[in-house]
ROFI-128108 format. One record per residue (C-alpha): residue number from 1; residue in one letter; x, y, z. Coordinates in steps of 0.02 Angstrom, whole numbers, plus 32768, in hexadecimal, padded with zeros to 4 digits. Example, Ala and Ser with C-alpha at 12.3 -4.5 7.8 and 13.67 -1.06 7.14 Angstrom:
residues 2
+--------+------+------+------+------+
! lodren ! rofi !   px !   py !   pz !
+--------+------+------+------+------+
!      1 !    A ! 8267 ! 7F1F ! 8186 !
!      2 !    S ! 82AC ! 7FCB ! 8165 !
+--------+------+------+------+------+
//
This chain:
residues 131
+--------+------+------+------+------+
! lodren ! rofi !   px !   py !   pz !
+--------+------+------+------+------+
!      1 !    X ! 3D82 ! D870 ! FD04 !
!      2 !    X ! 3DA3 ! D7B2 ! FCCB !
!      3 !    X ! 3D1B ! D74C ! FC9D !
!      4 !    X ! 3D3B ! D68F ! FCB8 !
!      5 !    X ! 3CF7 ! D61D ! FC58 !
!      6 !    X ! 3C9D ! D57E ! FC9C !
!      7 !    X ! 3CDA ! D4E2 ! FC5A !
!      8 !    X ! 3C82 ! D45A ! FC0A !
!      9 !    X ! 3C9C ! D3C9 ! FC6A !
!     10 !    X ! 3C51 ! D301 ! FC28 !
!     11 !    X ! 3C14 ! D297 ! FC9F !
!     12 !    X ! 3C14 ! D1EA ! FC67 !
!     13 !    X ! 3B93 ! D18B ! FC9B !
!     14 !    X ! 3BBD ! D0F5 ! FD0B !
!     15 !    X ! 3BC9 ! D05D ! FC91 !
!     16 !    X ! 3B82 ! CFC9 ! FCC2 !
!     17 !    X ! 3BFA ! CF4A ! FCFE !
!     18 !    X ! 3C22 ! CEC9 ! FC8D !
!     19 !    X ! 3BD6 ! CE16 ! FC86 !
!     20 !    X ! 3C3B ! CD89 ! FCC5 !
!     21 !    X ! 3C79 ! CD25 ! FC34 !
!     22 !    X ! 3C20 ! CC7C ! FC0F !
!     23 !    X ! 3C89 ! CBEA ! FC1A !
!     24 !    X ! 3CA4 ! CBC4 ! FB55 !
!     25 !    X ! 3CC0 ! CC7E ! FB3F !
!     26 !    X ! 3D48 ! CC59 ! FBC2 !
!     27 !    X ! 3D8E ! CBC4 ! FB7B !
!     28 !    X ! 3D80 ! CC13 ! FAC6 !
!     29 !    X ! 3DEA ! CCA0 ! FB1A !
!     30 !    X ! 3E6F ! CC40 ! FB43 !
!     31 !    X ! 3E84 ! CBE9 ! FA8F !
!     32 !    X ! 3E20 ! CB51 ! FAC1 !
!     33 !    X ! 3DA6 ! CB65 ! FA28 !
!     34 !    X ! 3D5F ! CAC1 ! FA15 !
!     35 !    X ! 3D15 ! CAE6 ! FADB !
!     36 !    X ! 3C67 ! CAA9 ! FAD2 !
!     37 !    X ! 3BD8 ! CA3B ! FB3B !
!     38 !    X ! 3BD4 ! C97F ! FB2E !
!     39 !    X ! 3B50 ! C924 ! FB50 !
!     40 !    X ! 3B7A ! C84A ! FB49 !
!     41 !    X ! 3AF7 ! C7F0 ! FB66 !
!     42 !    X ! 3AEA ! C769 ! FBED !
!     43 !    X ! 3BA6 ! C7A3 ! FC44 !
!     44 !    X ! 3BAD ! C7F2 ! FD00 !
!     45 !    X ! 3BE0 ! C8A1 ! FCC3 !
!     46 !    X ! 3B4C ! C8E4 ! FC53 !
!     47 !    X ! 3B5C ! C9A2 ! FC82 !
!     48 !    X ! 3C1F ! C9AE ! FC39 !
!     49 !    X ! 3C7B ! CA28 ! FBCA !
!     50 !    X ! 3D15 ! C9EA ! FB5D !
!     51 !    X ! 3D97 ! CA6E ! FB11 !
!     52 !    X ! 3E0B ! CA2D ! FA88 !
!     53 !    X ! 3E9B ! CA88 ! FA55 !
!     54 !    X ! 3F3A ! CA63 ! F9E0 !
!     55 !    X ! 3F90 ! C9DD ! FA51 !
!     56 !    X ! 3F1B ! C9D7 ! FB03 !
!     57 !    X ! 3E69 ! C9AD ! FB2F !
!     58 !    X ! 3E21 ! C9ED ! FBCF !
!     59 !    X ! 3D6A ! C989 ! FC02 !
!     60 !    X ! 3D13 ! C9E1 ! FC78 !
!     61 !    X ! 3C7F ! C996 ! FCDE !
!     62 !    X ! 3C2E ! C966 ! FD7C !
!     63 !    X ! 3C70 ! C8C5 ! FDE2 !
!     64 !    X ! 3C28 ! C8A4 ! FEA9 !
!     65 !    X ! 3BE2 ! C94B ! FEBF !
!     66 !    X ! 3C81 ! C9B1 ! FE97 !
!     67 !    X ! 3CB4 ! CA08 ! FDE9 !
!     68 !    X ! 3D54 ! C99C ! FD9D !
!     69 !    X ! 3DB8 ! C9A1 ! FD15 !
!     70 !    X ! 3E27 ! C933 ! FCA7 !
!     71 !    X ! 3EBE ! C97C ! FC39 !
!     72 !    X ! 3F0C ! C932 ! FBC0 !
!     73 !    X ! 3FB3 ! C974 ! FB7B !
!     74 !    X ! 3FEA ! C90A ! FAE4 !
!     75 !    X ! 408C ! C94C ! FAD3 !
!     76 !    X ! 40B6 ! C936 ! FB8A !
!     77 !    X ! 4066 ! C882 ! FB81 !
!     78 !    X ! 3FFE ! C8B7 ! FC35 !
!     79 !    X ! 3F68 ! C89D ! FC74 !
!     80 !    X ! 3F30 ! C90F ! FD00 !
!     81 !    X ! 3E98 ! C8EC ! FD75 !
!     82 !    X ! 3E5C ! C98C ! FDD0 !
!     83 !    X ! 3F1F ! C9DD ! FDB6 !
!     84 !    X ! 3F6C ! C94E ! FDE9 !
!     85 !    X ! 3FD9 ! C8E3 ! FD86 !
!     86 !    X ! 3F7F ! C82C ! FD79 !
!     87 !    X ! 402E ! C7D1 ! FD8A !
!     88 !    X ! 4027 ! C833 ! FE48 !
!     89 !    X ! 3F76 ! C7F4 ! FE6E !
!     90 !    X ! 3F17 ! C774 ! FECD !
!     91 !    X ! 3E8D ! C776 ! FE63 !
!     92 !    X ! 3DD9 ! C749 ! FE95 !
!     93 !    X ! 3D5E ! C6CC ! FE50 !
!     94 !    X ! 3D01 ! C763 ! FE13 !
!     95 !    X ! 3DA3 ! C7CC ! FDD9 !
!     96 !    X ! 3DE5 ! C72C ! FD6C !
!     97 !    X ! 3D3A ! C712 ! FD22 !
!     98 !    X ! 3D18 ! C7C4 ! FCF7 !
!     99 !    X ! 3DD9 ! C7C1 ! FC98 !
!    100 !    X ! 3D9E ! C71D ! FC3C !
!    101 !    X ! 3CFB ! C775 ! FC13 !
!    102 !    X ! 3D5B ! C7F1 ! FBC7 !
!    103 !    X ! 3D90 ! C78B ! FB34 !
!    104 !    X ! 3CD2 ! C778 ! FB00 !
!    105 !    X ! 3CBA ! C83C ! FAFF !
!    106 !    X ! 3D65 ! C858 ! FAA3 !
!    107 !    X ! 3D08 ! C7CD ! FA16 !
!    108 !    X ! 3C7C ! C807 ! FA0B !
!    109 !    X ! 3CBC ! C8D5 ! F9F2 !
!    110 !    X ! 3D01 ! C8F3 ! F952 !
!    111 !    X ! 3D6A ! C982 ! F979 !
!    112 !    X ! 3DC4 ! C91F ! F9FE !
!    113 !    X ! 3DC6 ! C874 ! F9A4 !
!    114 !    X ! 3E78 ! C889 ! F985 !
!    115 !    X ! 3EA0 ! C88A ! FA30 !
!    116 !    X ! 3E5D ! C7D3 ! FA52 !
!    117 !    X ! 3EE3 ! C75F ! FA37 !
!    118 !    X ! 3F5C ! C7CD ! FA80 !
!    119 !    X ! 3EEB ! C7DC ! FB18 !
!    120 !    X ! 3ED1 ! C727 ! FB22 !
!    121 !    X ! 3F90 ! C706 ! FB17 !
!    122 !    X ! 3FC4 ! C77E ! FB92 !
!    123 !    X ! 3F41 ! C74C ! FC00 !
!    124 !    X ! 3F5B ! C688 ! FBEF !
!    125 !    X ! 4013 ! C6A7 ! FC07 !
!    126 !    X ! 3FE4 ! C72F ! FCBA !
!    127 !    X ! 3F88 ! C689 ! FCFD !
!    128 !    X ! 3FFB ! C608 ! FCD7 !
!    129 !    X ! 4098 ! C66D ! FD25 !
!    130 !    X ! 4025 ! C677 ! FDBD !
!    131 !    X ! 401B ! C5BF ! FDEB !
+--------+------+------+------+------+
//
């Protein structure tokens, strides 16, 4: 007569599911290292986040209730407003002064410094082409 052998069989216990990234972990994910909080004092959008990388910006914050964004891409010379090119825009009272206030967040950040006057330019030049 065979004898069988019972077999030794794991059981894994269910992991936990993971915990949703946090947003810098996110934007540190996708190469943006320089992701971090920014606080200005005495401009519209306290609660923002900026993310610097080699040749774009990304400023992240709160404008009329609603989460908004403005990228920068040097290289391109663009300037997008919630993922929509600025040059394609009717922009708002609030919307052009938020883009303005950017320049005093970009000065006073030392990471993203560098990005000022190019900012400023392309933005100057974005307005003018609009009248």
């Amino acid at each position: 007569m065979k004898v069988m052998h019972e077999k030794q069989v794991r059981i894994e216990p269910v992991s936990e599911p993971k915990k949703s990234r946090g947003v810098f972990e996110l934007w540190k994910h996708i190469g943006a290292t320089g992701a971090r909080k920014v606080g200005v004092k005495g401009l519209a959008a306290t609660d923002s986040m900026l993310a610097v990388s080699k040749d774009c910006l990304t400023y992240t914050f709160i404008l009329d209730r609603e989460v908004a964004s403005i990228h920068f891409d040097r290289i391109r010379g663009e300037i997008f407003f919630k993922g929509h090119n600025i040059k394609n825009m009717e922009l708002t009272p609030s919307q052009l002064g938020t883009l303005r206030e950017l320049k005093v967040v970009l000065a006073q950040d030392e990471s993203a410094r560098p990005f000022l006057s190019d900012y400023g330019a392309t933005l100057d030049r974005c307005l003018a082409d609009k009248r």
